[in-house]
MIGU-585652 format. One record per residue (C-alpha): x, z, y; residue number from 0. Coordinates in steps of 0.1 Angstrom, whole numbers, plus 5000, padded with zeros to 4 digits. Layout:
BEGIN
{px=X; pz=Z; py=Y; num=NUM} $
...
END
This chain:
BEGIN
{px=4830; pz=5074; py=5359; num=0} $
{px=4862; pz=5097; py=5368; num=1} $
{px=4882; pz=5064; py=5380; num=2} $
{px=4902; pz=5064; py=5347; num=3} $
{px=4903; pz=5031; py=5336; num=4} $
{px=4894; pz=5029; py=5292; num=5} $
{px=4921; pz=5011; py=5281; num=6} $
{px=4914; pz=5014; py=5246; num=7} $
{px=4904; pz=4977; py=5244; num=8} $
{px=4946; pz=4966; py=5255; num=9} $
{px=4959; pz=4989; py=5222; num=10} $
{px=4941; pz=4967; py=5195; num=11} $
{px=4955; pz=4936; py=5189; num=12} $
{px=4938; pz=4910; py=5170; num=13} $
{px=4924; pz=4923; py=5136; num=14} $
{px=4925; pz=4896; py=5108; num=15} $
{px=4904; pz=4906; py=5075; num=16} $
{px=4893; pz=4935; py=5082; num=17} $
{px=4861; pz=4952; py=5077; num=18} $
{px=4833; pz=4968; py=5094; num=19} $
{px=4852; pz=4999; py=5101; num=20} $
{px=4874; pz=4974; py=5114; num=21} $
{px=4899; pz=4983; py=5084; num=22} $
{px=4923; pz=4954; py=5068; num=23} $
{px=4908; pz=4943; py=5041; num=24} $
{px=4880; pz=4967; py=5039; num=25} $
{px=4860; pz=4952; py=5015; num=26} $
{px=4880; pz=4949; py=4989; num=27} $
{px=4897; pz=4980; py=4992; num=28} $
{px=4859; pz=4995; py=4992; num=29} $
{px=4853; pz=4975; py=4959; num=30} $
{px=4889; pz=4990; py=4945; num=31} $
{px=4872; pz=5026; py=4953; num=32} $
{px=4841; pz=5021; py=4937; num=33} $
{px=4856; pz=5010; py=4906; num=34} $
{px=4881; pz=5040; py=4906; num=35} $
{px=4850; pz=5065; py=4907; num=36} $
{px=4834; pz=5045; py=4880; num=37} $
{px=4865; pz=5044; py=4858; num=38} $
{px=4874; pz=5086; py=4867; num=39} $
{px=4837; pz=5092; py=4859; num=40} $
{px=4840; pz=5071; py=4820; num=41} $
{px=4876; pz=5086; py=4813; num=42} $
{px=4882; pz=5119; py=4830; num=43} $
{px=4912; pz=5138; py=4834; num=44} $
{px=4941; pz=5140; py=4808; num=45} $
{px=4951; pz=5104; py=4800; num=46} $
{px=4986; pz=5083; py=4804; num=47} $
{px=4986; pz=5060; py=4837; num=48} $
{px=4991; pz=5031; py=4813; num=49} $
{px=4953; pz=5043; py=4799; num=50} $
{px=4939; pz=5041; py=4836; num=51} $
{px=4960; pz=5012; py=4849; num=52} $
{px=4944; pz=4985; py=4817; num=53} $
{px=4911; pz=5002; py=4822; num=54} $
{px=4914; pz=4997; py=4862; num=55} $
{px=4922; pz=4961; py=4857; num=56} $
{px=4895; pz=4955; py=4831; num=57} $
{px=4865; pz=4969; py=4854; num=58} $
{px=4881; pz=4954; py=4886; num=59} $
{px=4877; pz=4919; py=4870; num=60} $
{px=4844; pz=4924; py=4859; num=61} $
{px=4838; pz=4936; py=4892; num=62} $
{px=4845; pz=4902; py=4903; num=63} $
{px=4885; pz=4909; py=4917; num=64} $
{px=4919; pz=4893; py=4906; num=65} $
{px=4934; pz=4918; py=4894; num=66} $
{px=4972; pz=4919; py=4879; num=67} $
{px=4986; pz=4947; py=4861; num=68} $
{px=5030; pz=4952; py=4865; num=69} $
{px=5037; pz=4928; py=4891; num=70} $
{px=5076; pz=4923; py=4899; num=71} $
{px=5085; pz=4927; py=4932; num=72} $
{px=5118; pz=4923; py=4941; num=73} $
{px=5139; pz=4941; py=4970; num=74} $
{px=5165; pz=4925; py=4996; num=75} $
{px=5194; pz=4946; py=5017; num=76} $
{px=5208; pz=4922; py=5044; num=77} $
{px=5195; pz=4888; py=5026; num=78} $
{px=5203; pz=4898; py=4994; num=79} $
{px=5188; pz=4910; py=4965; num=80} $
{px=5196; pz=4945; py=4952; num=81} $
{px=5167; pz=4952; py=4929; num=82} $
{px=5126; pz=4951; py=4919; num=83} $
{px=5099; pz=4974; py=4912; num=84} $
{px=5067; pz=4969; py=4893; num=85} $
{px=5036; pz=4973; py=4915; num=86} $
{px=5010; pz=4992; py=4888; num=87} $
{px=4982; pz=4966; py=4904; num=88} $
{px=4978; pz=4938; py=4929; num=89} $
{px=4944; pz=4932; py=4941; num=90} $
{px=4931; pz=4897; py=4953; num=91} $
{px=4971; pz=4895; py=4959; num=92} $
{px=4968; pz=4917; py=4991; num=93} $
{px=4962; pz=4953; py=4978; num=94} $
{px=4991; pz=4972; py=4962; num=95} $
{px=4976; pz=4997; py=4940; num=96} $
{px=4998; pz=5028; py=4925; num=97} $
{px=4983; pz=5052; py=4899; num=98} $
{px=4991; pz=5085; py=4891; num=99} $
{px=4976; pz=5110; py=4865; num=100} $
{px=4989; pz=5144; py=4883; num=101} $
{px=4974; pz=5172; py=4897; num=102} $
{px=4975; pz=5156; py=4928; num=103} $
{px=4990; pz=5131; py=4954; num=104} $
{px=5023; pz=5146; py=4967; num=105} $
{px=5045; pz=5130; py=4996; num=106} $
{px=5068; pz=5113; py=4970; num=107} $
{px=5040; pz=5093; py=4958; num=108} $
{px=5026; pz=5083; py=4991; num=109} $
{px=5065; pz=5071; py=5004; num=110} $
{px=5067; pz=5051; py=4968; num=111} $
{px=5037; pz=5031; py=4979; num=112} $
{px=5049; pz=5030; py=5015; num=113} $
{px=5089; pz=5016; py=5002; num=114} $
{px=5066; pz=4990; py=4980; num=115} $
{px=5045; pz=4978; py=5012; num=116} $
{px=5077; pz=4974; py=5031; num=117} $
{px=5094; pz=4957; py=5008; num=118} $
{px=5068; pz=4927; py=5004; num=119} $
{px=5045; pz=4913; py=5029; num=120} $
{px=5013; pz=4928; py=5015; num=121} $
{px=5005; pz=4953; py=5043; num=122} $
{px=4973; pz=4973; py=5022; num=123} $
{px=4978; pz=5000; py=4993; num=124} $
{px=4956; pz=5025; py=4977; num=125} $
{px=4975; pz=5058; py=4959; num=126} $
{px=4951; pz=5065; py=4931; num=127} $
{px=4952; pz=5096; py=4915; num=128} $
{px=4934; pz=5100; py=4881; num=129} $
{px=4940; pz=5141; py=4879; num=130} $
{px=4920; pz=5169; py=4877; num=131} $
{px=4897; pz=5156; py=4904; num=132} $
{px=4903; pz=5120; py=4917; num=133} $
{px=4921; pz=5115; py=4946; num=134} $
{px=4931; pz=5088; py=4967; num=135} $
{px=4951; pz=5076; py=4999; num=136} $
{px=4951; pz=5045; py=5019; num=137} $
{px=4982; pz=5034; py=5036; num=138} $
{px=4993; pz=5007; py=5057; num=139} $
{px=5020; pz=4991; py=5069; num=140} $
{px=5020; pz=4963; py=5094; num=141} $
{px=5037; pz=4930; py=5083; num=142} $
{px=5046; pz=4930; py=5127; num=143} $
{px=5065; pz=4960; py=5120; num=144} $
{px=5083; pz=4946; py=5087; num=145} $
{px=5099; pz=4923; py=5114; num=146} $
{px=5112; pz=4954; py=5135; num=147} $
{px=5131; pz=4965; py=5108; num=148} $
{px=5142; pz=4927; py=5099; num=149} $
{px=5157; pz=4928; py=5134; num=150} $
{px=5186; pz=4957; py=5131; num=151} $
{px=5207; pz=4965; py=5161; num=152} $
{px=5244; pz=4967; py=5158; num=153} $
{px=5256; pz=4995; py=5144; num=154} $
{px=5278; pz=5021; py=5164; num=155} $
{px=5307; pz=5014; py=5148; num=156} $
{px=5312; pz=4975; py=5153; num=157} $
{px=5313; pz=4985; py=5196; num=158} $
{px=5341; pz=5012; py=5187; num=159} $
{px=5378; pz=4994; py=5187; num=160} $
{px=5405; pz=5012; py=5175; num=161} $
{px=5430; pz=5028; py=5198; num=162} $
{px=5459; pz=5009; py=5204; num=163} $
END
């Protein structure tokens, strides 16, 4: 050993539901993937999301999953509500799933799912992408760091006084 300590062990924290490759909620999101393939591999390219998302939610149920299609999820600012969005999918009510039939996942879509994450406490989400090859993207977002953000710091302008 070079007398550097591995520290590795202090960066994770505890790890609830995750799986082997120690990812939060790695079984089901596994199970979500397989199904994707399967349901890419029937339809192919070319179809409306609305096509993908029904057909989605009909093989992830036989696949043994909850699965519920246009979930509202609503949005607070400061305590109080100033909108909702409708999550394509919910998964065993802890995966967010967003589909997209485009030629392929872009920045946009992955903040969409990122803004929906942060705005509930379901912390996994897949972007699938049903276009001319399937795609997809895994994102997470902590419900810990939800709480950062609940927690805002005083603004600049509430410590400036006008001159008198």
């Amino acid at each position: 050993m070079d007398g550097r300590e591995d520290r590795s062990k202090d960066l994770v924290g505890p790890q609830m539901n995750t799986g082997k490759h120690g990812f939060k909620h790695g079984e089901i999101t596994r199970k979500i993937i397989r199904v994707f393939y399967d349901v890419y591999n029937e339809l192919g390219y070319g179809f409306l999301e609305s096509v993908y998302e029904k057909s989605l939610q009909i093989a992830l149920i036989e696949m043994g999953l909850q699965a519920v299609r246009q979930v509202d999820i609503p949005v607070s600012f400061r305590g109080q509500s100033v909108g909702e969005f409708s999550a394509d999918l919910l998964v065993e009510g802890c995966v967010l799933i967003e589909l997209k039939a485009a030629r392929a996942i872009d920045s946009s879509h992955e903040a969409q799912l990122l803004n929906y994450l942060r705005a509930t406490n379901i912390e996994v989400g897949l972007v699938l992408n049903f276009g001319l090859r399937p795609q997809l993207k895994r994102l997470i977002y902590d419900n810990p760091r939800k709480l950062i953000r609940a927690n805002r710091c005083l603004s600049v302008a509430e410590l400036l006084t006008p001159d008198e």
